[in-house]
Residue frames as a rotation matrix with the C-alpha (Angstrom) as fourth column:
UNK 1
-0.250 0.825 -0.507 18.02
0.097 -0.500 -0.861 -7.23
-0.963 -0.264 0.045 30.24
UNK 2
-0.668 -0.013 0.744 15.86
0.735 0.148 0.662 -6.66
-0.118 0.989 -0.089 26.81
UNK 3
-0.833 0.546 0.085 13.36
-0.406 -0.710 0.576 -4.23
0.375 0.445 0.813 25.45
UNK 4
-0.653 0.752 -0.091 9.94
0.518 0.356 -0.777 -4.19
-0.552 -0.555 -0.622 27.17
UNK 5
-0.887 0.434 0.157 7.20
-0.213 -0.686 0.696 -3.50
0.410 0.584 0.701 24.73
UNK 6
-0.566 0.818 -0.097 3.83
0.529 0.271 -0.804 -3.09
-0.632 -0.507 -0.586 26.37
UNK 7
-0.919 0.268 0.288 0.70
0.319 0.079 0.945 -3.24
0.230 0.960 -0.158 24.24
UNK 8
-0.642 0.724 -0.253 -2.62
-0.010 -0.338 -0.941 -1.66
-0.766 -0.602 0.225 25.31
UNK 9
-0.675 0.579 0.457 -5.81
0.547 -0.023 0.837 -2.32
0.495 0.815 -0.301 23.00
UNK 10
-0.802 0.516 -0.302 -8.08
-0.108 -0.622 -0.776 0.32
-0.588 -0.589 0.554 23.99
UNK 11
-0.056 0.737 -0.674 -10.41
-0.916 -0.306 -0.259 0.27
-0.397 0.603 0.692 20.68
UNK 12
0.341 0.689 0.640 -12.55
-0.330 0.725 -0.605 -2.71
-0.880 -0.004 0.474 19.36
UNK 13
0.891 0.227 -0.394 -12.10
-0.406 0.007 -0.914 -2.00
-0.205 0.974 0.099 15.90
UNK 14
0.074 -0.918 -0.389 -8.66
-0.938 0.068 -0.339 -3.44
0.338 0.390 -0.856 16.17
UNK 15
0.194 0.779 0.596 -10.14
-0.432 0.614 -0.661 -6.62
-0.881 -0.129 0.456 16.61
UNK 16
0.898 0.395 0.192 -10.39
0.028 0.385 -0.923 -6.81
-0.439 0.834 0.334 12.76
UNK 17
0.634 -0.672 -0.383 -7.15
-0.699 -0.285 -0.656 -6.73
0.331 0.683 -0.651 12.35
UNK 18
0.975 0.150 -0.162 -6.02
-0.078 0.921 0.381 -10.26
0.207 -0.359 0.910 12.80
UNK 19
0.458 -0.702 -0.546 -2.80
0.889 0.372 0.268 -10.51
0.015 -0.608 0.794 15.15
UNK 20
0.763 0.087 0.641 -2.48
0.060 -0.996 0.064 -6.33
0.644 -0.010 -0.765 15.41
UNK 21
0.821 -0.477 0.314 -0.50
-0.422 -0.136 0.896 -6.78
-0.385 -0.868 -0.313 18.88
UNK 22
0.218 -0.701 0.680 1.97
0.620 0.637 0.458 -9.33
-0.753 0.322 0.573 17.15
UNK 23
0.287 -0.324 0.902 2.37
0.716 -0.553 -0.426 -7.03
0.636 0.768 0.073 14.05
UNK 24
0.668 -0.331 0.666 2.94
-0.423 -0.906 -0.026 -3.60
0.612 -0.265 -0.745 15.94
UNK 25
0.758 -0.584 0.290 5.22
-0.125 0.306 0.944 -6.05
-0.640 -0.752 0.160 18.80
UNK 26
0.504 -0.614 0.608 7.01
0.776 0.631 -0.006 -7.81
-0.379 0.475 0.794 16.06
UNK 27
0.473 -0.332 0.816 7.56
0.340 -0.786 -0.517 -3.82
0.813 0.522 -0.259 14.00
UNK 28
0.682 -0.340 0.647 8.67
-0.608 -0.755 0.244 -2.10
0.406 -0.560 -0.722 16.84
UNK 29
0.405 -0.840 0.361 11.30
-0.008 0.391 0.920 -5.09
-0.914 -0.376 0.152 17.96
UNK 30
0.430 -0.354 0.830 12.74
0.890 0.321 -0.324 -4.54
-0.151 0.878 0.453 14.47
UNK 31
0.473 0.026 0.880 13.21
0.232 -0.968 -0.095 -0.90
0.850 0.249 -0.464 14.68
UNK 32
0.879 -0.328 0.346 14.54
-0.409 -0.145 0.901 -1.30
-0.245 -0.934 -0.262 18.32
UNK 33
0.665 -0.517 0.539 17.01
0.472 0.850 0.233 -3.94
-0.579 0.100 0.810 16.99
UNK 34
0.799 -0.046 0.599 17.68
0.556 -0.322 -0.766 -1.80
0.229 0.945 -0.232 14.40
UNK 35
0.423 -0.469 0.775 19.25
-0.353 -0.873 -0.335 1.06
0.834 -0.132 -0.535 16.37
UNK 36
-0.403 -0.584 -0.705 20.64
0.394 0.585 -0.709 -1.31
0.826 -0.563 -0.006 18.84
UNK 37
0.140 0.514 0.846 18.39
-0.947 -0.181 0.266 -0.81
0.289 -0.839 0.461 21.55
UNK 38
-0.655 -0.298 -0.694 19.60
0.081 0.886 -0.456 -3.85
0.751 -0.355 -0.557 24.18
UNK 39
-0.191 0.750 -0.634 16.83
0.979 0.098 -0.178 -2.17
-0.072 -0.654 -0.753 27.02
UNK 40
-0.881 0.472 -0.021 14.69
-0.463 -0.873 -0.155 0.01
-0.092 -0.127 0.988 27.86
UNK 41
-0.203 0.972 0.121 10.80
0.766 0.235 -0.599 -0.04
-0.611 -0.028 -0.791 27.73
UNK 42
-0.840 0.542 0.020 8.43
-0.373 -0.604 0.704 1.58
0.394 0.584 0.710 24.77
UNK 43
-0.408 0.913 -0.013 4.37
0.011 -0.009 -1.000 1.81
-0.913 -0.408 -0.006 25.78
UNK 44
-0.913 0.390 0.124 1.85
0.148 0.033 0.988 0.90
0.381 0.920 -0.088 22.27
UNK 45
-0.432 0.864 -0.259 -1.56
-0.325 -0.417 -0.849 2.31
-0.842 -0.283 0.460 22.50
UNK 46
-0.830 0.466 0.306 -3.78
0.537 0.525 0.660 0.27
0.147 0.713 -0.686 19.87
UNK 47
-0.387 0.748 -0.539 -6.91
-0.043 -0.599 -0.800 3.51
-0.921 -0.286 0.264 19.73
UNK 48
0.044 0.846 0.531 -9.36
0.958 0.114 -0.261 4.81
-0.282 0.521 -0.806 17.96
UNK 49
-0.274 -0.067 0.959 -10.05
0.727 -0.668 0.161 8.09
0.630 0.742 0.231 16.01
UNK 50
0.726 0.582 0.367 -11.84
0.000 -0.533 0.846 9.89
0.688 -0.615 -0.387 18.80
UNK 51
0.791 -0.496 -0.357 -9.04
0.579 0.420 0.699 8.74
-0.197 -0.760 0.620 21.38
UNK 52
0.086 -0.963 0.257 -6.46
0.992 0.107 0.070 10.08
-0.094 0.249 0.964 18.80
UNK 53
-0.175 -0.217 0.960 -7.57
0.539 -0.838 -0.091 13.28
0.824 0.501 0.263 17.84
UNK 54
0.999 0.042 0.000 -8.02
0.023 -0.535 0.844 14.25
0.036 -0.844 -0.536 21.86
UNK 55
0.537 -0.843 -0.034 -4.64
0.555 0.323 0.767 13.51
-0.635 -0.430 0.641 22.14
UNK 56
-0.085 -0.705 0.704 -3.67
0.939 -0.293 -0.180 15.36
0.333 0.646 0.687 19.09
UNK 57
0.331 0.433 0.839 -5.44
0.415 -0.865 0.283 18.34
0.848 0.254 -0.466 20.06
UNK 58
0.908 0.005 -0.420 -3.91
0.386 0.382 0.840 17.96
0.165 -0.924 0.344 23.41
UNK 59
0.494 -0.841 -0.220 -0.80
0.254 -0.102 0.962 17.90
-0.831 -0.531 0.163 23.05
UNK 60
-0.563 -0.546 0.621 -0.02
0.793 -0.144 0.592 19.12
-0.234 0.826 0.514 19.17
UNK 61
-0.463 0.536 -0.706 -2.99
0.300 -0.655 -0.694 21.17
-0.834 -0.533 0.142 19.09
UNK 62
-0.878 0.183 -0.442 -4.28
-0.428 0.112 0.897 19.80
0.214 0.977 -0.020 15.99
UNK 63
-0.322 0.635 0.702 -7.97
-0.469 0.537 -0.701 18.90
-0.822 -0.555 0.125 16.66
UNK 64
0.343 0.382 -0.858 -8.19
-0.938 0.185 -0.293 16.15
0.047 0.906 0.422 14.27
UNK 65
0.649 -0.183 0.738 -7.63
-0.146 0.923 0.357 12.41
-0.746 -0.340 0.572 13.94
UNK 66
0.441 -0.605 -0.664 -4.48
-0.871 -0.108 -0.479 11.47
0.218 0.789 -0.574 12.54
UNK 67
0.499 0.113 -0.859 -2.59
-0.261 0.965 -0.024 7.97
0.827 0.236 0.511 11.80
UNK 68
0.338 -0.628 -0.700 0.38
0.733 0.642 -0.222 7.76
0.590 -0.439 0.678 14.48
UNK 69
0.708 -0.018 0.706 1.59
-0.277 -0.927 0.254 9.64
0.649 -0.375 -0.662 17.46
UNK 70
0.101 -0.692 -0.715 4.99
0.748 0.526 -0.404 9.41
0.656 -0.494 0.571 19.50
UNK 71
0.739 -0.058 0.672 5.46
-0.556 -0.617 0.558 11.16
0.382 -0.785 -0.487 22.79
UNK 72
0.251 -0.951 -0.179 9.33
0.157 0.222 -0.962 10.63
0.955 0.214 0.205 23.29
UNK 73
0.934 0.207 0.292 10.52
-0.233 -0.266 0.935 10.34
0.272 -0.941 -0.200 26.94
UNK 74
-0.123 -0.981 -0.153 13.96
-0.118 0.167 -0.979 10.25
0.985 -0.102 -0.136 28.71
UNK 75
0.507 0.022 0.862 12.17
-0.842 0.227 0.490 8.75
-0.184 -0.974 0.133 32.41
UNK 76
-0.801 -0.558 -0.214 13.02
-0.513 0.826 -0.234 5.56
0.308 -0.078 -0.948 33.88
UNK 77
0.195 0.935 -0.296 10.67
-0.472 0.355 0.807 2.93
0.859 -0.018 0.511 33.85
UNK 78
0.793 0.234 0.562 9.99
-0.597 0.120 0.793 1.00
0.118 -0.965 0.235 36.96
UNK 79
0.794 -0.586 -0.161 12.49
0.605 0.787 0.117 -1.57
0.058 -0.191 0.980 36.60
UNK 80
0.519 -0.735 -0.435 15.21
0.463 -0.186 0.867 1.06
-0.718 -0.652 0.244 35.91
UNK 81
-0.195 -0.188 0.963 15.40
0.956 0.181 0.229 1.05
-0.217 0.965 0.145 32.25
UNK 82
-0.906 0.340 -0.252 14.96
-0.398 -0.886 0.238 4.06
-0.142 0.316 0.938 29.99
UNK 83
-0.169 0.841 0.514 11.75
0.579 0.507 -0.639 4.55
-0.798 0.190 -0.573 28.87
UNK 84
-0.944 -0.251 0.215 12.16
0.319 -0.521 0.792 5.68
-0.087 0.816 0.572 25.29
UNK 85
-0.798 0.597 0.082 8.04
-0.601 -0.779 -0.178 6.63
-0.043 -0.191 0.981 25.25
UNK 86
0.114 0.959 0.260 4.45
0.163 0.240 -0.957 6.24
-0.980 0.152 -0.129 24.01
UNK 87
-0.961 -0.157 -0.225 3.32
-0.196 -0.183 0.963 5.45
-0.193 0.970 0.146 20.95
UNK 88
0.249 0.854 0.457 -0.84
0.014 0.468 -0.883 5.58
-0.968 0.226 0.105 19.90
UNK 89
-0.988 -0.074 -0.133 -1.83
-0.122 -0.136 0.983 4.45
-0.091 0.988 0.126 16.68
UNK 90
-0.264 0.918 -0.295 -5.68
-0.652 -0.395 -0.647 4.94
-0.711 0.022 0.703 15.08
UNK 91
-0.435 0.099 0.895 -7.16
0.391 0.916 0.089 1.99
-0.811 0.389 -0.437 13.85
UNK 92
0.568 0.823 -0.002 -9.91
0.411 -0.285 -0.866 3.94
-0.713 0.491 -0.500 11.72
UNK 93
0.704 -0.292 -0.647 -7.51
-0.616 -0.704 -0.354 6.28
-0.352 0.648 -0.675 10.01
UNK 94
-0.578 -0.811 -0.089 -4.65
-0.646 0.389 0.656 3.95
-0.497 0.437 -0.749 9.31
UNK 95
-0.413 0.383 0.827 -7.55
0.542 0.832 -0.114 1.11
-0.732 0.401 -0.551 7.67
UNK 96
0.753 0.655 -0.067 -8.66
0.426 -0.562 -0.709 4.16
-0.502 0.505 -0.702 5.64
UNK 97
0.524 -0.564 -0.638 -5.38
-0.693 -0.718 0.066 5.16
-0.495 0.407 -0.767 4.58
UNK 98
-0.561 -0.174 0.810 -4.38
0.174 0.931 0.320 1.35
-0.810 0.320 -0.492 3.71
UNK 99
0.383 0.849 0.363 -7.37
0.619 0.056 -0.783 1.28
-0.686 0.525 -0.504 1.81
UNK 100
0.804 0.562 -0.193 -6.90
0.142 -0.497 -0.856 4.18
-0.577 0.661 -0.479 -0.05
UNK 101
0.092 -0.984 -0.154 -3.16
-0.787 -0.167 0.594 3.77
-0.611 0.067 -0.789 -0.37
UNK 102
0.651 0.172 -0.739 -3.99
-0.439 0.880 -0.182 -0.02
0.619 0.444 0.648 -1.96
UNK 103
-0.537 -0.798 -0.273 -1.60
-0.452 0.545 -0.706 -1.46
0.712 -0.256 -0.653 0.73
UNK 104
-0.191 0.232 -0.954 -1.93
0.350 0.924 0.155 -4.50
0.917 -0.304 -0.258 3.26
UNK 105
0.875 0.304 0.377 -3.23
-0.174 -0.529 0.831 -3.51
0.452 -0.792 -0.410 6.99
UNK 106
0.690 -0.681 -0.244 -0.21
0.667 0.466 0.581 -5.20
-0.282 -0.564 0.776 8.25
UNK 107
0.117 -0.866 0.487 2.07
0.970 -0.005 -0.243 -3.89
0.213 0.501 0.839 6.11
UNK 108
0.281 0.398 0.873 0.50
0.230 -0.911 0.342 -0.51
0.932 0.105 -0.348 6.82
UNK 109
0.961 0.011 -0.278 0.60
0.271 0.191 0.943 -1.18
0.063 -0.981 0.181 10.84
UNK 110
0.519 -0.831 0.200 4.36
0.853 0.486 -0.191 -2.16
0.062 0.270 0.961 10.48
UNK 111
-0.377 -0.402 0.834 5.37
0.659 -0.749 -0.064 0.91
0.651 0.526 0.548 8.58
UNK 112
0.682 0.502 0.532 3.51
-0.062 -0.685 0.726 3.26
0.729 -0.528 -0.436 11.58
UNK 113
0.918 -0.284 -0.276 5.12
0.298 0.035 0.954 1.55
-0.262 -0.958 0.116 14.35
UNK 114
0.069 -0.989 -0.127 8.36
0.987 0.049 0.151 1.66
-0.144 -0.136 0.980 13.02
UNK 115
0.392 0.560 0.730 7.68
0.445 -0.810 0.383 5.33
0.805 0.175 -0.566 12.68
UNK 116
0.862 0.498 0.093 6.78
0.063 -0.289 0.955 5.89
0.503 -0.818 -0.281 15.71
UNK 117
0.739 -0.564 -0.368 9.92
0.658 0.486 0.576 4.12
-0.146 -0.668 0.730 17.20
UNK 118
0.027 -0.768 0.640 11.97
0.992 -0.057 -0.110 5.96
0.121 0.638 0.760 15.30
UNK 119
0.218 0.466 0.858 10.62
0.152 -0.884 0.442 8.84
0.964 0.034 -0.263 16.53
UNK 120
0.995 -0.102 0.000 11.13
0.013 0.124 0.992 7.69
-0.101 -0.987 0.124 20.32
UNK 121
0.321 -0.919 -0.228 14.66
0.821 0.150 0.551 7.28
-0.472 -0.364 0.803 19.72
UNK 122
0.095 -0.230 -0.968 14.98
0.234 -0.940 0.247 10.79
-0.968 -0.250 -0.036 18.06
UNK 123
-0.509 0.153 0.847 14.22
0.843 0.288 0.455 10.62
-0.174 0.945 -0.276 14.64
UNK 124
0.059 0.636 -0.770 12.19
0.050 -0.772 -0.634 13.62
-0.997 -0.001 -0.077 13.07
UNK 125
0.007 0.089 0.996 11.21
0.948 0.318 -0.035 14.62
-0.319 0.944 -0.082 9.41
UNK 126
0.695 0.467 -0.547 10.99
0.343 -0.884 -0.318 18.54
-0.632 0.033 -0.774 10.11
UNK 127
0.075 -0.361 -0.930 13.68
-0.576 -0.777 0.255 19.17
-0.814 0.516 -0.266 7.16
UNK 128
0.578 -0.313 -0.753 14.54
-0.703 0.277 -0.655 17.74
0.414 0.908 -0.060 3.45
UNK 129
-0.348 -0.918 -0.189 17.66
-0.759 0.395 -0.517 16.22
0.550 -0.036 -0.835 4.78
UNK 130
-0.836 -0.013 0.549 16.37
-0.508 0.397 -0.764 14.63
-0.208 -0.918 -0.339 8.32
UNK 131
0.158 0.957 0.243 13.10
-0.640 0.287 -0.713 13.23
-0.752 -0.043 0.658 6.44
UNK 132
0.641 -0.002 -0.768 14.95
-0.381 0.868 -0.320 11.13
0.667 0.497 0.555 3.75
UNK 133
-0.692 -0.345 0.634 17.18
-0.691 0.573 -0.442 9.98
-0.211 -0.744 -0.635 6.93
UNK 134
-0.291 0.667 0.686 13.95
-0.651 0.388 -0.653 8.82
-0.701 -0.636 0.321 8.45
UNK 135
0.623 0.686 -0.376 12.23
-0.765 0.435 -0.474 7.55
-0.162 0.583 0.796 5.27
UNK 136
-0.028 -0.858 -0.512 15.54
-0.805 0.323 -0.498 5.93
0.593 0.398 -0.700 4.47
UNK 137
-0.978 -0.122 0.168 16.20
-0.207 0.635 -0.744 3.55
-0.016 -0.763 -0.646 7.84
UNK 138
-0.055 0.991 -0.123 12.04
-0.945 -0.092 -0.313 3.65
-0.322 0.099 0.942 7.49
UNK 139
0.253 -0.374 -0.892 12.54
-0.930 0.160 -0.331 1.66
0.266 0.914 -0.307 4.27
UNK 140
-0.677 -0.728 0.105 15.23
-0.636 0.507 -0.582 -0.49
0.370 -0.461 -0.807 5.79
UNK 141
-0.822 0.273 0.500 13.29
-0.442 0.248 -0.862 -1.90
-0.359 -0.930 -0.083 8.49
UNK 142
0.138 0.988 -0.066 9.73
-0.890 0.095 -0.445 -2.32
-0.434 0.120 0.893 6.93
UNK 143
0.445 -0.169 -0.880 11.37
-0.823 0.309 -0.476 -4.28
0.352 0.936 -0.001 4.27
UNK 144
-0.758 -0.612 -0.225 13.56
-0.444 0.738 -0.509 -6.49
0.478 -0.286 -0.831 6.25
UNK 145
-0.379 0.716 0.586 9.98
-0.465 0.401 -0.790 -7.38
-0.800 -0.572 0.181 7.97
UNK 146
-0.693 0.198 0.693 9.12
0.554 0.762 0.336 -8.55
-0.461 0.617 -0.638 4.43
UNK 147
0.530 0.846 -0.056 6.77
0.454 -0.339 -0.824 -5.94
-0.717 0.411 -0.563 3.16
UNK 148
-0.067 -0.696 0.715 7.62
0.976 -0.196 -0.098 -3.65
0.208 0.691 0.692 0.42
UNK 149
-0.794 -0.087 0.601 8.77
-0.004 -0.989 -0.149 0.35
0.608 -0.120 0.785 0.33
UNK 150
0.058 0.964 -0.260 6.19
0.793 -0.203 -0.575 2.07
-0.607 -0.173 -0.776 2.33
UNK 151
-0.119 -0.096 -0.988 7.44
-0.107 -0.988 0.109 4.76
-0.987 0.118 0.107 0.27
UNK 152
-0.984 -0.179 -0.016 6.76
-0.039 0.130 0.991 3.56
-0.175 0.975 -0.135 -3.07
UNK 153
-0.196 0.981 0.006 4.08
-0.883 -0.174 -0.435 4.22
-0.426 -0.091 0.900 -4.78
UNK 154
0.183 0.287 0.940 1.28
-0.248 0.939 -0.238 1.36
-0.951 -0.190 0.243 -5.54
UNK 155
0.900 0.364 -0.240 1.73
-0.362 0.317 -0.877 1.81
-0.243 0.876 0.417 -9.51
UNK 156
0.251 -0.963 -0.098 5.58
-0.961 -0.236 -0.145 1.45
0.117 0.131 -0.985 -8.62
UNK 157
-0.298 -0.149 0.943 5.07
-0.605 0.793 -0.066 -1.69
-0.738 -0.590 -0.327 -6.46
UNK 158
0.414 0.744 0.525 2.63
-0.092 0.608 -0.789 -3.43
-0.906 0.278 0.320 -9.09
UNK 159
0.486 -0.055 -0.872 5.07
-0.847 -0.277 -0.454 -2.57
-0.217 0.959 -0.181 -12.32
């Protein structure tokens, strides 16, 4: 058996981001791989800003649009497998945070999903300690996909 990643585009605007599904498939089987994940099933929501910030306000009770959301789960998908969760991600805000960040949409994408994943499998950032974990194995991963730090800044990357 292997990891089932299912992709949903819901918003247009991800469209303009040539091979999106393949970038967020390709991050999130790196981050699965990572933590030795041999099965199970993760769910990728490809939205929009409006989509995201119902969902934030929903279920974080933040009414605002923000870049990446994980909703961690311990069911069994249909076949039998865990299902480690959901993961949406906001085209608008993450091409606006590329942008203003000077990094690559991909590279940007990438560096969400594996996030996310990392979240589904129980990751968190809510102290000092548990947030350079995260950034740390973050790091790890993005890079081995070929991009650079997301955590570096851009005058760091360019010196």
């Amino acid at each position: 058996m292997s990891v089932t990643i299912d992709i949903a585009v819901e918003a247009e605007s991800w469209h303009r981001i040539l091979g999106a599904e393949l970038i967020a498939h390709r991050a999130a089987q790196a981050a699965l791989d990572d933590a030795k994940i041999g099965e199970g099933e993760v769910s990728i929501l490809l939205t929009d800003d409006a989509r995201i910030r119902e969902l934030n306000r929903t279920y974080r009770g933040m009414d605002k649009p923000t870049n990446v959301l994980s909703f961690p789960s311990e069911d069994k998908a249909e076949s039998g497998a865990r299902f480690y969760g959901d993961i949406a991600l906001a085209c608008e805000t993450l091409s606006r945070e590329a942008a203003g960040e000077g990094k690559r949409l991909d590279a940007h994408l990438s560096h969400l999903v594996v996030h996310g994943v990392l979240h589904l499998l129980g990751f968190d950032h809510d102290n000092e300690r548990d947030a350079e974990a995260m950034e740390a194995r973050e790091t790890k991963i993005v890079t081995s996909l070929g991009f650079a730090d997301p955590y570096a800044s851009v005058a760091e990357e360019n010196a």
